[in-house]
C-alpha positions as CSV (number, residue, x, y, z in Angstrom):
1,X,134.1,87.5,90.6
2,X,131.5,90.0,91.7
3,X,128.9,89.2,94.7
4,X,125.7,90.3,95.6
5,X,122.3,88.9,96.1
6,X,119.3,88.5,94.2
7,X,115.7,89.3,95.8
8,X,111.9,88.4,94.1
9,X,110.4,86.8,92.6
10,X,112.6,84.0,94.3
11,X,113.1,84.1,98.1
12,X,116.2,86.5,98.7
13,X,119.8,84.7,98.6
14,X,123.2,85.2,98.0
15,X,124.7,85.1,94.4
16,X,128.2,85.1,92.8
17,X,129.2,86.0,89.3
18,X,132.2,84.1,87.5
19,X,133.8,85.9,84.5
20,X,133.4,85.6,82.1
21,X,129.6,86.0,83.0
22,X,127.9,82.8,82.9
23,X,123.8,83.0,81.5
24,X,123.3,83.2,85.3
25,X,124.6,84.1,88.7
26,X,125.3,81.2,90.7
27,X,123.1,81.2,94.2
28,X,124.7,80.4,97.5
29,X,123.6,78.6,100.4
30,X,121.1,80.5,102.9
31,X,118.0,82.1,102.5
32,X,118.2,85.6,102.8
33,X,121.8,85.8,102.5
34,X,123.7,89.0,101.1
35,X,127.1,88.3,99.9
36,X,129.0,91.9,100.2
37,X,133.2,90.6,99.7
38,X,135.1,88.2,97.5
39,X,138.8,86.8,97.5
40,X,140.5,86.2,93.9
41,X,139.7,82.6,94.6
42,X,136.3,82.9,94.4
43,X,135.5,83.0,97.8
44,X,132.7,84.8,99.0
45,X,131.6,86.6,102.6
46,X,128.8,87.9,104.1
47,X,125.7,86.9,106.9
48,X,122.3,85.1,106.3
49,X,119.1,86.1,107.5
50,X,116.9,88.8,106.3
51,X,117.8,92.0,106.2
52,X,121.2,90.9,107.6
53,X,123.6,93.5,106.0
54,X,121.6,96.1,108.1
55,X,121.0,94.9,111.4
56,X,123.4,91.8,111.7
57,X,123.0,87.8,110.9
58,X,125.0,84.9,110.9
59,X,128.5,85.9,109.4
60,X,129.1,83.1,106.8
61,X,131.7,82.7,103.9
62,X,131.1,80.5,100.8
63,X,134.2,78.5,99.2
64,X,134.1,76.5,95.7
65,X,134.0,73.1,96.5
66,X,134.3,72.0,92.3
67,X,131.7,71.9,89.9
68,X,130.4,75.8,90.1
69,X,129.2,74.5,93.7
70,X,130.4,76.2,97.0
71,X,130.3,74.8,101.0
72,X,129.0,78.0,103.4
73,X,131.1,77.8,106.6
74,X,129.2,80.2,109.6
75,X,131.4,82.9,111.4
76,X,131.0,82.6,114.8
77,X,130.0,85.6,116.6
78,X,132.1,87.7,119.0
79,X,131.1,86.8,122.6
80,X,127.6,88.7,123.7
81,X,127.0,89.6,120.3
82,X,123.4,89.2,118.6
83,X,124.1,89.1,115.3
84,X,127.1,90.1,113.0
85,X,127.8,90.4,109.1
86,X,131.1,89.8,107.0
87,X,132.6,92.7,105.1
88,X,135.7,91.5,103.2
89,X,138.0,88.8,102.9
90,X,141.3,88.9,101.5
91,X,143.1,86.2,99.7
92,X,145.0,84.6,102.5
93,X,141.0,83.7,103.9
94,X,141.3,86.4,106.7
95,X,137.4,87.6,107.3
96,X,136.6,90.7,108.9
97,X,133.1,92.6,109.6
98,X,131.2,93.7,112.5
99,X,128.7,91.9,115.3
100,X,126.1,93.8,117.2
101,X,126.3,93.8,121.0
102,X,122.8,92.2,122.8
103,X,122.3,94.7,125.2
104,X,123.2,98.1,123.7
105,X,123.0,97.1,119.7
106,X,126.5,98.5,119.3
107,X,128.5,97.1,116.7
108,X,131.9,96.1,117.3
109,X,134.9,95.5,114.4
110,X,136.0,91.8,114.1
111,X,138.3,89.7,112.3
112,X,138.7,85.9,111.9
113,X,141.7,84.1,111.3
114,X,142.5,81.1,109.4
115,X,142.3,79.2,112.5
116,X,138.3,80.2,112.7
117,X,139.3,82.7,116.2
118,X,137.2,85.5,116.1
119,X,138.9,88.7,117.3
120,X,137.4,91.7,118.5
121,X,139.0,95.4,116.8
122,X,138.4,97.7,119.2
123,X,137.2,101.3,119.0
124,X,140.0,104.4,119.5
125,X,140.1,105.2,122.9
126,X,137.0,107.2,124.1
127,X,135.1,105.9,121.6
128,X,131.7,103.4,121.4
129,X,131.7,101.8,118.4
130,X,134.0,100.2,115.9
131,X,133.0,98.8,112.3
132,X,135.4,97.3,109.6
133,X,134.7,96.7,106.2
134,X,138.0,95.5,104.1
135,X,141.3,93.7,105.0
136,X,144.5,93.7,103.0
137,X,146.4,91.0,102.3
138,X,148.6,89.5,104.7
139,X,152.7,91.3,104.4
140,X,155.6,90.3,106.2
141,X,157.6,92.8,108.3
142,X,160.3,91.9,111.1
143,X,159.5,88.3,110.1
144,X,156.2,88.2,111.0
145,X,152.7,88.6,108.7
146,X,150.4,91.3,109.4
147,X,147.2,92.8,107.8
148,X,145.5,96.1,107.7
149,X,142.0,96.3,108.5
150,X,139.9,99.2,107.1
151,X,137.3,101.0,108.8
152,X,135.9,103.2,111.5
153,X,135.5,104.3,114.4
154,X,132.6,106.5,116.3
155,X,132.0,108.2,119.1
156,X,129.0,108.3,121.5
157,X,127.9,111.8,119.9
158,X,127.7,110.2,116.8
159,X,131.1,111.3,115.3
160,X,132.5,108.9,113.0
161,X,136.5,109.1,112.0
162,X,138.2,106.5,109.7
163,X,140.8,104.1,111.2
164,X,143.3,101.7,110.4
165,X,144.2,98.8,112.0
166,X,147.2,96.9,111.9
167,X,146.6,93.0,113.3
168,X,149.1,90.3,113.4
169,X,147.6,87.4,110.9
170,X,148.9,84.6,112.7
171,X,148.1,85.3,116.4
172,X,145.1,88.1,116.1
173,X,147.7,90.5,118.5
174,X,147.0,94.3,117.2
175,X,149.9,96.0,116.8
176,X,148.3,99.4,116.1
177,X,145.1,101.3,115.6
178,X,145.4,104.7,113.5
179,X,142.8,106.9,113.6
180,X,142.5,108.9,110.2
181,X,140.2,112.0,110.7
């Protein structure tokens, strides 16, 4: 599968690609939509609205429902957030992305479980903002499944470090953030 979206001379929407290609992308629900991730099931993630991969929409994630035909679900947003956009999903259906706060625009890491909770991925300590833009799939360690969530971190002078972090899949509880620069 590969995602995207395709702009004039129709109105802007999402689009997913089935391989072997197919004489046309298939368009998903939304005008304005960007699709930016994809699960090896064909599931596809990212936020309606124009414009939205740059300044935040409605998170939303597309699922085949039979027939080359998919059902969009919306991502709820992370509490006094504006507007948010979906990164990656991995192929146990966790989401993750990042929502912009109302009052300073800020944008905040978050990830969705199964259970449609949306969970906020803080920044490292000292830092302002937080962005994450893939997920792993889920592993098991002590017993338990867990996921790694790619991305970064940044600080109010504008200094931007990768970090890693690692997010039980079944309850949302982080178990660690690394900071990698």
């Amino acid at each position: 599968y590969a995602v995207g979206y395709e702009g004039p001379p129709l109105a802007p929407h999402a689009v997913i690609w089935i391989a072997p290609p197919t004489s046309a992308p298939i368009a998903l629900d939304g005008e304005g939509a960007t699709a930016l991730g994809v699960d090896d099931s064909g599931t596809a993630v990212g936020c309606l609205g124009m414009q939205c991969a740059a300044v935040g929409g409605i998170p939303a994630m597309w699922s085949p429902n039979g027939n080359n035909g998919y059902a969009r679900t919306d991502i709820a947003l992370l509490p006094n957030h504006q507007g948010a956009v979906a990164t990656d999903i991995d192929n146990d259906g966790i989401v993750v992305g990042s929502g912009f706060e109302v009052t300073t625009s800020r944008s905040r890491a978050f990830l969705r479980l199964l259970n449609g909770s949306v969970l906020e991925l803080a920044p490292a300590q000292g830092d302002i903002e937080s962005k994450a833009e893939a997920v792993s799939d889920v592993f098991t360690d002590s017993g338990n499944g867990f996921v790694y969530v790619a991305g970064s971190t940044s600080s109010a002078d504008g200094v931007t470090r990768g970090v890693r972090w690692a997010v039980n899949g079944d309850t949302g509880a982080g178990v660690d953030r690394a900071v990698l620069g």
